[in-house]
N, CA and C atoms as a LAMMPS dump frame, in Angstrom:
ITEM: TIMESTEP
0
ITEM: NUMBER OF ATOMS
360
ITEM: BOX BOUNDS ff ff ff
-5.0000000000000000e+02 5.0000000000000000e+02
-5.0000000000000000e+02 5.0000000000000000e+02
-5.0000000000000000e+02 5.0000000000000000e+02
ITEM: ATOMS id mol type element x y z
1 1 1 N 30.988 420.55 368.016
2 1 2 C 31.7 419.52 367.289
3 1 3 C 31.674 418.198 368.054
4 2 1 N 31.863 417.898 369.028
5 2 2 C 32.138 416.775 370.035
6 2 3 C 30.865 416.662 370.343
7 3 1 N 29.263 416.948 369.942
8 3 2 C 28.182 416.685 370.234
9 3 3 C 27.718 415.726 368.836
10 4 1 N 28.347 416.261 367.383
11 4 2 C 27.961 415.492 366.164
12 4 3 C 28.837 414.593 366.24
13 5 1 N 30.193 414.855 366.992
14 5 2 C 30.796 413.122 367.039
15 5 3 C 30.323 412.555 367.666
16 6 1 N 30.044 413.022 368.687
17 6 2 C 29.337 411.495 369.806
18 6 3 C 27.791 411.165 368.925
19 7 1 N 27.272 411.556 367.99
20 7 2 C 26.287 411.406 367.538
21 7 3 C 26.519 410.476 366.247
22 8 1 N 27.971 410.569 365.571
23 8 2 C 28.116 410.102 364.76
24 8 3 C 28.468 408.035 365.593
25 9 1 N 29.406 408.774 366.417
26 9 2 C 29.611 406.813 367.635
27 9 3 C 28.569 406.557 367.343
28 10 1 N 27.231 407.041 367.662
29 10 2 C 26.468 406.57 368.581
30 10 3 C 25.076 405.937 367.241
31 11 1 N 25.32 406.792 366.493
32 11 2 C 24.666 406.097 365.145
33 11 3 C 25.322 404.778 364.369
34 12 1 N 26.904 404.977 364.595
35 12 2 C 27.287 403.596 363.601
36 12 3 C 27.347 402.344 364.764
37 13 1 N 27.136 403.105 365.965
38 13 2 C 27.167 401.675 366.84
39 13 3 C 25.513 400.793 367.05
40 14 1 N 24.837 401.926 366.658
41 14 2 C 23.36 401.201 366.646
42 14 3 C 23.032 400.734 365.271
43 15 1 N 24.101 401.006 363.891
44 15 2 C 24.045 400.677 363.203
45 15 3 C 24.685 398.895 362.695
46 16 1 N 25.684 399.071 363.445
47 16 2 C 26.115 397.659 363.69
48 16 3 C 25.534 396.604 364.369
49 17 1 N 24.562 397.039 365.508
50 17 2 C 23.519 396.154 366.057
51 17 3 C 22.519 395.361 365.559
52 18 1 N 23.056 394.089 365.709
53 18 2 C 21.882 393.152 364.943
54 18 3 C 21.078 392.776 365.938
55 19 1 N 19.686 392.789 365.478
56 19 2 C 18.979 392.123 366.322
57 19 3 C 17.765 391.234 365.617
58 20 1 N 17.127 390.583 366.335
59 20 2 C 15.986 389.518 366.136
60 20 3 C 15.184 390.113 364.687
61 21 1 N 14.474 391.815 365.039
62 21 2 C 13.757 392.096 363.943
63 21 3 C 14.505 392.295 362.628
64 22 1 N 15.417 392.778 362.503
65 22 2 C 16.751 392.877 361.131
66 22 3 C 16.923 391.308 360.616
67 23 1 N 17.274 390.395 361.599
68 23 2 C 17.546 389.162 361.167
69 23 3 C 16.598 388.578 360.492
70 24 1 N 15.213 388.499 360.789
71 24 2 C 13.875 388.226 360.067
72 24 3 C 13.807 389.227 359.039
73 25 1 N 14.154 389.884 358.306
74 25 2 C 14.037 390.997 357.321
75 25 3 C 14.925 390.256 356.322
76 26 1 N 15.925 389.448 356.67
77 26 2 C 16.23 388.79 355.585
78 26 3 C 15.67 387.213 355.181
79 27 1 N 16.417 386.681 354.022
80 27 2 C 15.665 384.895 353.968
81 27 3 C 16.17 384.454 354.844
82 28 1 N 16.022 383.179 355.255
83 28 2 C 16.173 382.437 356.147
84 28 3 C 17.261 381.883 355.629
85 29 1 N 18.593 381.84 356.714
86 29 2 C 19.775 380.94 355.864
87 29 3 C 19.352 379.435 356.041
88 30 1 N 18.471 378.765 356.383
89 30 2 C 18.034 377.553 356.45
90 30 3 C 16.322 377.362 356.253
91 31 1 N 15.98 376.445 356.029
92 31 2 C 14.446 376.193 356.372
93 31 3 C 14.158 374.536 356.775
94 32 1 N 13.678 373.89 357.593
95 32 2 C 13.569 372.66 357.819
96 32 3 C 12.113 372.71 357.744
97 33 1 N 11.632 371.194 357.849
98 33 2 C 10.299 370.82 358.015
99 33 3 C 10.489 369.426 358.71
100 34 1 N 9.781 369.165 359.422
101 34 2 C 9.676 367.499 360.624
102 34 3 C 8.547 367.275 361.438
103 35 1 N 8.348 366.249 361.4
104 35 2 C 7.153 365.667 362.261
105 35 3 C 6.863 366.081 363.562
106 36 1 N 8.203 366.297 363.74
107 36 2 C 8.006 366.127 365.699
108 36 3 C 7.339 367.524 366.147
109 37 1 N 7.017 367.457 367.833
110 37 2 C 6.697 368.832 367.988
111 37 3 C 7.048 369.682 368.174
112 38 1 N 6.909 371.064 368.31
113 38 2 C 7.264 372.297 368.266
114 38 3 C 8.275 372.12 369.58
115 39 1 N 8.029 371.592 370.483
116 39 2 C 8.52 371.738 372.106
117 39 3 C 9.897 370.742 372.348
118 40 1 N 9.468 369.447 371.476
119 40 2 C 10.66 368.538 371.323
120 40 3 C 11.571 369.208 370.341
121 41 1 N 11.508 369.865 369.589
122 41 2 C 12.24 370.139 368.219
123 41 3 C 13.09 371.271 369.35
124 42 1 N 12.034 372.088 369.722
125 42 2 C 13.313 373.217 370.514
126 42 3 C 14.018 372.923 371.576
127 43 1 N 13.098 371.557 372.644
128 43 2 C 14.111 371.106 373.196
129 43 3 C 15.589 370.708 372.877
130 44 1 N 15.111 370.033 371.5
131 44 2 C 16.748 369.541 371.262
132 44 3 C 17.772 369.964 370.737
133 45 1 N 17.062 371.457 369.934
134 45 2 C 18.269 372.527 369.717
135 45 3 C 18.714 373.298 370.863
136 46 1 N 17.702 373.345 371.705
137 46 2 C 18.836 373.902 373.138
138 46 3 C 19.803 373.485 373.531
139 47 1 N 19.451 371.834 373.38
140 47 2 C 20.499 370.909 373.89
141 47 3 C 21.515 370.421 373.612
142 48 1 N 21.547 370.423 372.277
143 48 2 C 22.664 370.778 371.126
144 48 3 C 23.781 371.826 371.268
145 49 1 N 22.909 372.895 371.319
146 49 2 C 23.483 374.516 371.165
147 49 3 C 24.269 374.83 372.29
148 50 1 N 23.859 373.914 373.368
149 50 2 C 24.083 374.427 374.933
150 50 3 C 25.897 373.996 374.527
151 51 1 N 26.252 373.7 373.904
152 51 2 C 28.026 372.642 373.958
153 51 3 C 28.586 373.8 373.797
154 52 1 N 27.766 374.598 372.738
155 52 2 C 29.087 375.969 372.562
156 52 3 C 28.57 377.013 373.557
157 53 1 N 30.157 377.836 373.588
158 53 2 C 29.943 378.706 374.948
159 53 3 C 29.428 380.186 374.358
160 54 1 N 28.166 380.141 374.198
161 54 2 C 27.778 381.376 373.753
162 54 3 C 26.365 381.404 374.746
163 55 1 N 25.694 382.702 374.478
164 55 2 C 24.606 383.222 375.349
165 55 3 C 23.423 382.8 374.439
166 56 1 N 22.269 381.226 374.955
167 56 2 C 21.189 380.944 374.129
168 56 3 C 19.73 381.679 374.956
169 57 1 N 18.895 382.136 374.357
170 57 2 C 17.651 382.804 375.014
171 57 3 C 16.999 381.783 374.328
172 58 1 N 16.1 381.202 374.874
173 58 2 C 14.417 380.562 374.465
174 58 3 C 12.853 381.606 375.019
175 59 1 N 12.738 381.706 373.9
176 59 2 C 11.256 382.802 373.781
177 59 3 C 10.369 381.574 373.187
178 60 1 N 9.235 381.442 374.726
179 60 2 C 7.93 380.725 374.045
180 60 3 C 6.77 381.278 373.724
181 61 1 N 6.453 381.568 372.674
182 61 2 C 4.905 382.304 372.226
183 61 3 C 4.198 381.536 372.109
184 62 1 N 2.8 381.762 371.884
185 62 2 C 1.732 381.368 371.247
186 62 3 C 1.828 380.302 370.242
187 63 1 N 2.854 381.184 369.369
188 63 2 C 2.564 380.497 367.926
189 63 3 C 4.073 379.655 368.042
190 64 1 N 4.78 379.562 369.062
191 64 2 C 6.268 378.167 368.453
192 64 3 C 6.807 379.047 369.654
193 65 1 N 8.59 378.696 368.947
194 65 2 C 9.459 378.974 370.151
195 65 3 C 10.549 379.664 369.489
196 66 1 N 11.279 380.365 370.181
197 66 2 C 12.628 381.101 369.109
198 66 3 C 13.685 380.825 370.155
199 67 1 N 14.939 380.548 369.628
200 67 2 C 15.925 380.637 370.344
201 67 3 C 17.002 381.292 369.577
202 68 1 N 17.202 382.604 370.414
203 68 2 C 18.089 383.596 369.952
204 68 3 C 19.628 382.737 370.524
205 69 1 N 21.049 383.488 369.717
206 69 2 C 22.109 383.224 369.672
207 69 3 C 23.011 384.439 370.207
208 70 1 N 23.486 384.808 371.011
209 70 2 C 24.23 386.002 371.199
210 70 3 C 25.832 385.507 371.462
211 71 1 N 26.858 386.329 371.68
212 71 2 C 28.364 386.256 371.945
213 71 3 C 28.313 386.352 373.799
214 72 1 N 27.531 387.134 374.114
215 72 2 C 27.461 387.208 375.667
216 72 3 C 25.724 387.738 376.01
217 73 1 N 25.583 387.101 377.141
218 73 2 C 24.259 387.697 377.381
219 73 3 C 23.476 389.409 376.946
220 74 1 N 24.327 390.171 377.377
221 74 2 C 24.524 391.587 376.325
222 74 3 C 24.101 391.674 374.895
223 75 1 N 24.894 391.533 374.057
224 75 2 C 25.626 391.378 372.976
225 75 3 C 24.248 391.609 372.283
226 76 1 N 23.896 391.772 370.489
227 76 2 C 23.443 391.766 370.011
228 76 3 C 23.145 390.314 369.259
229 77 1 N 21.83 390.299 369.129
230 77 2 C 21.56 388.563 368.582
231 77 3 C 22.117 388.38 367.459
232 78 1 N 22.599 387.24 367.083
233 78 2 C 23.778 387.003 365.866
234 78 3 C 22.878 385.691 365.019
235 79 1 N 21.92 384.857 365.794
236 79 2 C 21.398 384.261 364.744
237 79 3 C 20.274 383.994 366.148
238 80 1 N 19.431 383.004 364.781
239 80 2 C 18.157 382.752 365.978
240 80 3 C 17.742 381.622 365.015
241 81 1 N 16.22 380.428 365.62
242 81 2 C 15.906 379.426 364.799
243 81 3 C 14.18 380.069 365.424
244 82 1 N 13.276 380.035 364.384
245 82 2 C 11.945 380.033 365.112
246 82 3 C 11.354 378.733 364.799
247 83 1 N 10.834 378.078 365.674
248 83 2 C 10.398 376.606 365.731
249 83 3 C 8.735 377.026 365.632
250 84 1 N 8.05 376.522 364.57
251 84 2 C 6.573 376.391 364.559
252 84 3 C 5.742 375.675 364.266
253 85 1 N 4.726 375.072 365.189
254 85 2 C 3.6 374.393 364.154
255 85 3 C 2.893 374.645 363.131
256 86 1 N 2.759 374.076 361.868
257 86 2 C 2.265 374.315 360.899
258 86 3 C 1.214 373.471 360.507
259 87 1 N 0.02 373.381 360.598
260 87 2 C -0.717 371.938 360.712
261 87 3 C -0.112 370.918 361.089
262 88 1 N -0.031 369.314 360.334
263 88 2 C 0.677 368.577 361.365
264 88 3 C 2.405 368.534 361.201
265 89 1 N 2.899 369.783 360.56
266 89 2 C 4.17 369.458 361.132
267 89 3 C 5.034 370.263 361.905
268 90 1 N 6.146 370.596 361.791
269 90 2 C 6.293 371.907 362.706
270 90 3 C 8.056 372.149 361.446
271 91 1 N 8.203 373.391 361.554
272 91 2 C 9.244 374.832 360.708
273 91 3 C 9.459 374.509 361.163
274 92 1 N 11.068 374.941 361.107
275 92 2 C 12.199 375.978 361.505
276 92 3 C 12.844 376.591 360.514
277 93 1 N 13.139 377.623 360.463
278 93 2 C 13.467 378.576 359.824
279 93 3 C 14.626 379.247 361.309
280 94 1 N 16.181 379.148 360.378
281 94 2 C 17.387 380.096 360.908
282 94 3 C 17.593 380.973 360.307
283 95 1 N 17.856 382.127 361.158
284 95 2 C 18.383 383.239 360.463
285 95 3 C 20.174 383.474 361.119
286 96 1 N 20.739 384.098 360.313
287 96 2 C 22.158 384.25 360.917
288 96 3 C 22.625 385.549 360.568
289 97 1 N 23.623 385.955 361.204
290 97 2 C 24.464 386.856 360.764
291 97 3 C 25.677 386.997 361.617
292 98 1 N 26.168 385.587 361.911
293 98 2 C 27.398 385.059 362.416
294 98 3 C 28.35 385.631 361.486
295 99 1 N 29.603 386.119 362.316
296 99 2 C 30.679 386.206 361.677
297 99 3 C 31.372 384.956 361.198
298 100 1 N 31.35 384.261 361.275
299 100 2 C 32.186 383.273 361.265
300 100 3 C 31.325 382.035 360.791
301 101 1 N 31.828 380.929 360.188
302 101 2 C 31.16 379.685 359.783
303 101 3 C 30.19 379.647 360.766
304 102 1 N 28.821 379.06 360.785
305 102 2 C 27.807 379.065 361.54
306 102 3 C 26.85 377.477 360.889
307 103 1 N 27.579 376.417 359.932
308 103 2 C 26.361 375.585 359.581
309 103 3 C 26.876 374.43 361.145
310 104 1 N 27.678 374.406 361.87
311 104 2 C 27.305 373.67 362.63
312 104 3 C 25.852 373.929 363.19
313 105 1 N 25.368 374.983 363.204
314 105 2 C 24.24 375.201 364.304
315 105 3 C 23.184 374.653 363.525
316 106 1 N 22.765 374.919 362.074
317 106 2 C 22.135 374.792 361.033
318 106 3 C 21.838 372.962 360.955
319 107 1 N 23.446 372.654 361.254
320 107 2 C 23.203 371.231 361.064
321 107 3 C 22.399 370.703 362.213
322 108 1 N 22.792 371.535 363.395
323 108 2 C 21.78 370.749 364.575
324 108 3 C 20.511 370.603 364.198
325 109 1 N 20.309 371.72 363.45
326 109 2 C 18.427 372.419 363.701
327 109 3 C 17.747 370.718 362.992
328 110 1 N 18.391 370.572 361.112
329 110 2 C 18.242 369.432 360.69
330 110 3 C 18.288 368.202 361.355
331 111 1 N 19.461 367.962 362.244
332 111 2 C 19.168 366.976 363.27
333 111 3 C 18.173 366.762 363.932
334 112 1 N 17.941 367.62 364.48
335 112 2 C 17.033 367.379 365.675
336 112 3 C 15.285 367.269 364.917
337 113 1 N 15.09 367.989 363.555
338 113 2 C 13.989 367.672 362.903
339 113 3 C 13.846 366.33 362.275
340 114 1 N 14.856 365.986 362.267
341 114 2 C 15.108 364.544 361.807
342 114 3 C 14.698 363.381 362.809
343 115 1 N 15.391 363.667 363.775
344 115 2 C 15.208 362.838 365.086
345 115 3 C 14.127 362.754 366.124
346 116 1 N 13.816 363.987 366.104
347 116 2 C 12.529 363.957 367.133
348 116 3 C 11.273 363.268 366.688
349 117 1 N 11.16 362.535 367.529
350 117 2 C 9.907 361.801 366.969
351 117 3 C 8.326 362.454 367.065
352 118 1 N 7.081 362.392 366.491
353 118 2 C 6.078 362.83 366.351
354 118 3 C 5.206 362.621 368.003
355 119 1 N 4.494 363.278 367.976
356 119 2 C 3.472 363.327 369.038
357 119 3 C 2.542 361.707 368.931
358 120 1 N 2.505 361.201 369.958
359 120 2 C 1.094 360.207 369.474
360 120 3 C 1.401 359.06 369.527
């Protein structure tokens, strides 16, 4: 009995775990498009993001940049933005699954696609 409960914990707690691949499985609660580049655009949502006291990761690939959102370095990712070049302009696309109001972050992403200026 105390082997299917700890089995039952141990399923609804990995069931409650959000992470990066789940969050991309849904639409995007945002989508931007902007001139600037992939590197300025994520610079300036770091820099933004950095005010609130939460845990930000920046992942640089190949193809753009992602910056995951967590409650503590631990924690399961709660939203993320993937920044990409797309011929000449560059995405972002947020995903969320914040408890709580979350378009401040949303509004940065728009900011900063707004503001960053183009390469050149």
């Amino acid at each position: 009995m105390k082997n299917y409960f700890a089995c039952a914990v141990i399923a609804t707690l990995l069931a409650g775990c959000t992470n990066a691949l789940s969050l991309r499985d849904s639409a995007p609660t945002a989508t931007y498009a902007g001139s600037g580049s992939a590197e300025a655009v994520a610079d300036c949502v770091v820099n933004a993001w950095s005010a609130k006291s939460l845990s930000l990761q920046r992942i640089v690939l190949y193809s753009g940049t992602t910056i995951e959102i967590r409650e503590t370095e631990k924690s399961p990712v709660i939203a993320l933005v993937d920044i990409k070049p797309v011929g000449e302009n560059t995405i972002a696309k947020y995903y969320s699954n914040f408890p709580t109001d979350d378009s401040w972050f949303f509004d940065h992403i728009e900011t900063c696609m707004n503001v960053t200026p183009a390469d050149g």
